[in-house]
C-alpha positions as CSV (number, residue, x, y, z in Angstrom):
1,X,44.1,-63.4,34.3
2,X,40.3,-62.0,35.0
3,X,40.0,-60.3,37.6
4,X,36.1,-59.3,38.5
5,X,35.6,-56.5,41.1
6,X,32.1,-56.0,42.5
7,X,30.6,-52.5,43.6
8,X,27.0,-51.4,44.0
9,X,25.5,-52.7,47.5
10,X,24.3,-50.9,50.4
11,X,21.2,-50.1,53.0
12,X,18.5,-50.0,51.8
13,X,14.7,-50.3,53.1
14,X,12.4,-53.2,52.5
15,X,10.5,-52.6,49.0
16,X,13.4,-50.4,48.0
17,X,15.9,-50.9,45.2
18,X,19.7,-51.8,44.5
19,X,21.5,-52.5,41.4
20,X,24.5,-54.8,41.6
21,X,27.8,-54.2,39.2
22,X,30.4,-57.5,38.2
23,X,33.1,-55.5,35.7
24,X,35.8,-57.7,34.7
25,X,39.3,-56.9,34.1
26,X,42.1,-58.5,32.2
27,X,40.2,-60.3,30.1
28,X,36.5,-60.5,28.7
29,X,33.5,-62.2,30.0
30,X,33.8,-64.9,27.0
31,X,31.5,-67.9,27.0
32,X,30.0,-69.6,29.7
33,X,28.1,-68.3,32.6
34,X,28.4,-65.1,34.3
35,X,26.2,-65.7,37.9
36,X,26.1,-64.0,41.1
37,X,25.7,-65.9,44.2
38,X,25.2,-64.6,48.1
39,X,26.2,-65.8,51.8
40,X,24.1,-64.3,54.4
41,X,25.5,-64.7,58.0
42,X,26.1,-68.0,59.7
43,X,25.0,-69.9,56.0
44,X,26.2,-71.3,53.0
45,X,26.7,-69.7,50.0
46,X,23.9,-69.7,47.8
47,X,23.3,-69.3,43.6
48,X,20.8,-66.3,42.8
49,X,21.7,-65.7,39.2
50,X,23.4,-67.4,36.1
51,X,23.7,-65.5,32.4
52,X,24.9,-67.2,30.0
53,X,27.3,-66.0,26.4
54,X,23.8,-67.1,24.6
55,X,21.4,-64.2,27.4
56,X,19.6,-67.0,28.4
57,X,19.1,-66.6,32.4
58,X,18.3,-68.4,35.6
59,X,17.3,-67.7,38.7
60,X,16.6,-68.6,42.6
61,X,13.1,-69.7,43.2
62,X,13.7,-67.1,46.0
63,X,14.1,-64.3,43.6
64,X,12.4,-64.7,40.5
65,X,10.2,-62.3,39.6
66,X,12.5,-60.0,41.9
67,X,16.0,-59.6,40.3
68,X,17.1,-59.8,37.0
69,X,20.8,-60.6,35.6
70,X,22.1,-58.5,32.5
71,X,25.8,-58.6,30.9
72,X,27.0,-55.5,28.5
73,X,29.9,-57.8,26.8
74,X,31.4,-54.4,25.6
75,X,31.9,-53.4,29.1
76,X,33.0,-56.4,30.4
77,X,30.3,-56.1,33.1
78,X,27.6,-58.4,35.2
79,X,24.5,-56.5,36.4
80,X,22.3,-57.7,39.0
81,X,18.9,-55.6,39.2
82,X,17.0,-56.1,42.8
83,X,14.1,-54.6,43.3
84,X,11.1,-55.6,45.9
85,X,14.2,-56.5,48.6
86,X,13.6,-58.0,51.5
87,X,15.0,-58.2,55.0
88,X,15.9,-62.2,53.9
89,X,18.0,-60.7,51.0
90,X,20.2,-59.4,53.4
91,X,23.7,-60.8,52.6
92,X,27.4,-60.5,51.0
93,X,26.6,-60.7,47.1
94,X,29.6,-62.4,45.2
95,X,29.8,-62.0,41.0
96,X,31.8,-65.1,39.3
97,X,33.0,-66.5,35.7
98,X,32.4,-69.5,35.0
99,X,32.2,-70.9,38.8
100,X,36.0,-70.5,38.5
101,X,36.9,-66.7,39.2
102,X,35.1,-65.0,42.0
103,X,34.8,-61.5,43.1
104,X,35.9,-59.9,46.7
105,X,31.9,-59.7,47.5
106,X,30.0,-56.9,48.3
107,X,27.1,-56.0,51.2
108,X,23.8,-55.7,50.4
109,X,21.6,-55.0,53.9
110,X,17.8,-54.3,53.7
111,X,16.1,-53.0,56.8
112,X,14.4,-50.6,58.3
């Protein structure tokens, strides 16, 4: 059974910098997506990313431009690059497979 373990957030000032980590365990990240997806306080959960087995991407209207998703399938691992953050950006950042298998979140908070 995958198992997928986040790591990677923090503080960190508006304009600054983060990058994101999904490694997988148990198993590999296969086909289908990889994506990560974020709940800020008091909202839904929202998409932000989606990688697919092919490297094709996708992303937020809210990020593009912003982030950008990588996989290294010999690591088993899901990056998410953020650069340019924003206060709005602020939120617990989940990595899943396939929309099945979800990580244990981790926080990002930008601000001042």
């Amino acid at each position: 059974q995958v198992q997928l373990v986040e790591s990677g957030g923090g503080v960190v000032q508006p304009g600054g910098s983060l990058r994101l980590s999904c490694a997988a365990s148990g198993g590999i990240l296969g086909i289908g997506f990889m994506g990560w997806y974020r709940q800020a306080p008091g909202k839904e959960r929202e998409f932000v990313a989606h990688i697919y087995s092919t490297g094709s991407t996708n992303y937020a209207d809210s990020v593009k431009g912003r982030f950008t998703i990588s996989r290294d399938n010999g690591k088993n691992t899901v990056y998410l690059q953020m650069n340019s953050l924003k206060p709005e950006d602020t939120a617990v950042y989940y990595c899943t497979r396939r929309g099945i298998t979800w990580g244990q979140g981790t926080q990002v908070t930008v601000s001042s």
